[in-house]
C-alpha positions as CSV (number, residue, x, y, z in Angstrom):
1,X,83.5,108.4,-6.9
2,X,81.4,110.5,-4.8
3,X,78.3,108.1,-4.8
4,X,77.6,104.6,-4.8
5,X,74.1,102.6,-5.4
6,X,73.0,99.8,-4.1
7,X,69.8,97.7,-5.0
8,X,68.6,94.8,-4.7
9,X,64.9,93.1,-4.2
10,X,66.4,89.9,-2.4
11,X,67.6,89.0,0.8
12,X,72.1,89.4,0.9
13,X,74.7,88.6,3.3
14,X,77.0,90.6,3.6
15,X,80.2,89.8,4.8
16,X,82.7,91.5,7.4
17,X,84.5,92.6,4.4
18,X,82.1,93.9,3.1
19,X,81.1,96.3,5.5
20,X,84.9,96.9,6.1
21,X,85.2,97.9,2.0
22,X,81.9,100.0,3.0
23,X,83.1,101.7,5.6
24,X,86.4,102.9,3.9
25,X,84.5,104.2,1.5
26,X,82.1,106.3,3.3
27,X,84.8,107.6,5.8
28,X,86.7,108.7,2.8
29,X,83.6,111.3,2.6
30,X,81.5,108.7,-0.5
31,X,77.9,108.7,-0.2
32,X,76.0,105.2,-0.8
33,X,72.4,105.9,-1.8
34,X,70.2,101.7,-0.6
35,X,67.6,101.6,-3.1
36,X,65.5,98.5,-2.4
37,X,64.9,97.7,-6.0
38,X,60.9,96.5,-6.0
39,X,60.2,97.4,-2.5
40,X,61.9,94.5,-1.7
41,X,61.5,94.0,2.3
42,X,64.1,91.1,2.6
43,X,66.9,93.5,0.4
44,X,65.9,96.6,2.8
45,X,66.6,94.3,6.0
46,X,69.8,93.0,4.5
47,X,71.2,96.6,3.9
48,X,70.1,98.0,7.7
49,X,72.1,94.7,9.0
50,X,75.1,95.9,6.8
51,X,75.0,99.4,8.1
52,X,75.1,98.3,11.8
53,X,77.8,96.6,11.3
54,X,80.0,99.6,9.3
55,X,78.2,101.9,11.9
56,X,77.0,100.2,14.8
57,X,76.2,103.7,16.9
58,X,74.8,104.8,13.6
59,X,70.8,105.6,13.4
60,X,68.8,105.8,10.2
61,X,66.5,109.0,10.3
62,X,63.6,110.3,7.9
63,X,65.7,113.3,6.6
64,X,64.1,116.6,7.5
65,X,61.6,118.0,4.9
66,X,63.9,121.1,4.3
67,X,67.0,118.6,3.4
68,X,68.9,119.9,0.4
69,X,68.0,116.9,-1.3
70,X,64.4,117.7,-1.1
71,X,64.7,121.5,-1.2
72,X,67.1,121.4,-4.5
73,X,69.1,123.6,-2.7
74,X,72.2,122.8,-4.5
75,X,73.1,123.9,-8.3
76,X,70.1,122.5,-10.7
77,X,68.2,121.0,-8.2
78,X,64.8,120.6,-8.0
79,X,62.4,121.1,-5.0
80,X,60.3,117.9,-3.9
81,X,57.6,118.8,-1.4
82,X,55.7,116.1,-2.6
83,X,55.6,112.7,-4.8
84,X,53.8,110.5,-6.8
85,X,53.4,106.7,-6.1
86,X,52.4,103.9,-8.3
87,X,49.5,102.3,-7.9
88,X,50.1,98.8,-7.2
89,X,52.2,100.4,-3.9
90,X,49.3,102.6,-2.8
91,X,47.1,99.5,-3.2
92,X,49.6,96.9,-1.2
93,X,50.5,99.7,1.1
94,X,46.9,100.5,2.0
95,X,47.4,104.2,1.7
96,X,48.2,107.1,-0.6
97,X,52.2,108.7,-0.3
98,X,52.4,112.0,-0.9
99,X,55.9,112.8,0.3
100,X,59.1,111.6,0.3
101,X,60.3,109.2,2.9
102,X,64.4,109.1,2.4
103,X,66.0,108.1,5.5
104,X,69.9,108.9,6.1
105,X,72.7,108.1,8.7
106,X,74.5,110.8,9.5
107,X,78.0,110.0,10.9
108,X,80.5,112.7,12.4
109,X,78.1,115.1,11.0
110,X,78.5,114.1,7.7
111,X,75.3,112.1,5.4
112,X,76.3,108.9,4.5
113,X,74.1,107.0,3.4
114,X,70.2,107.6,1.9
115,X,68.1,105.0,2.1
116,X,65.0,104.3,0.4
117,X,63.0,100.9,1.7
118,X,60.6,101.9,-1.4
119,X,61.7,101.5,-5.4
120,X,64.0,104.4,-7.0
121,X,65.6,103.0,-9.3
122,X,63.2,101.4,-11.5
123,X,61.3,104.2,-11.6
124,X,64.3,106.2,-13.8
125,X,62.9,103.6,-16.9
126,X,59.8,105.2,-17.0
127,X,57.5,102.2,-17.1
128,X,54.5,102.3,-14.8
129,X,55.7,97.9,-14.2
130,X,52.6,96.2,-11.7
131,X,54.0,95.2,-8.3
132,X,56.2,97.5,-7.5
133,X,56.3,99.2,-4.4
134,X,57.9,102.6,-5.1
135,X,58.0,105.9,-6.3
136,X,56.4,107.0,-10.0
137,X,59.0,107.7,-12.6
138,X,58.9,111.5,-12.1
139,X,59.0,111.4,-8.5
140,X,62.1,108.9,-8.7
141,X,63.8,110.8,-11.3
142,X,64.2,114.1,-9.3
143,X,64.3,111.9,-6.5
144,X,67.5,110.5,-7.9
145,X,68.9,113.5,-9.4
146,X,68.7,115.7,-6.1
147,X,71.0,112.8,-4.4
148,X,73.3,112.9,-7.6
149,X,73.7,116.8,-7.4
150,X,74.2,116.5,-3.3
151,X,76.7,113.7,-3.8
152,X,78.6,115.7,-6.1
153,X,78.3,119.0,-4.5
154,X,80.0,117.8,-1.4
């Protein structure tokens, strides 16, 4: 499969194996999209321990605001050059979000994983759910299908 998902809102451990299992995945040109499900901090931190260890040299970046996966360059995307953000994240973030903030590794010149510390996922239900720090429904559904079409256009 060209794209795995994982979420999660609590703190994991992942194992060696795990990250081996990871890591034969992703070199065999997969694509994992972290989605902290929630916001969830402790889930986030887990996930950035897991990827040091299947890519210690390997740096999670903001991706660049003219990434395909915000400028829809690939068949049916969509462009995102901005977002909406629920409330109850605004509120418990103590500011307003207006663009995306997807981080990736990039490995051998390749993306390999995207990485959102903020909720995606829950946001493709369509409920407006209180304390949840993430992105609205709309935002998180082209949010989600952009990665989809990149994952499978590769």
């Amino acid at each position: 499969y060209p794209l795995a998902h994982l979420t999660g809102n609590t703190h994991v451990t992942f194992t060696a194996e795990d990250a081996k299992g990871l890591k034969a995945y992703l070199d065999g040109g997969g694509l994992l999209f972290v989605d902290a499900s929630g916001g969830g901090e402790d889930f986030a931190e887990s996930c950035r321990e897991l990827l040091k260890q299947v890519y210690p040299e390997g740096k999670l970046e903001l991706l660049a605001p003219d990434h395909p996966i915000y400028s829809g360059s690939m068949v049916d995307g969509v462009k995102i050059d901005s977002v909406t953000f629920r409330k109850y994240g605004e509120i418990r973030l103590q500011r307003k979000v207006s663009t995306p903030t997807l981080e990736g590794m990039t490995v051998d010149g390749k993306l390999r994983v995207v990485f959102s510390a903020w909720d995606v996922g829950s946001g493709f239900l369509g409920t407006n759910t209180w304390g949840i720090v993430g992105y609205s429904g709309a935002s998180s559904e082209k949010l989600g299908r952009n990665i989809l079409l990149y994952a499978a256009g590769k």
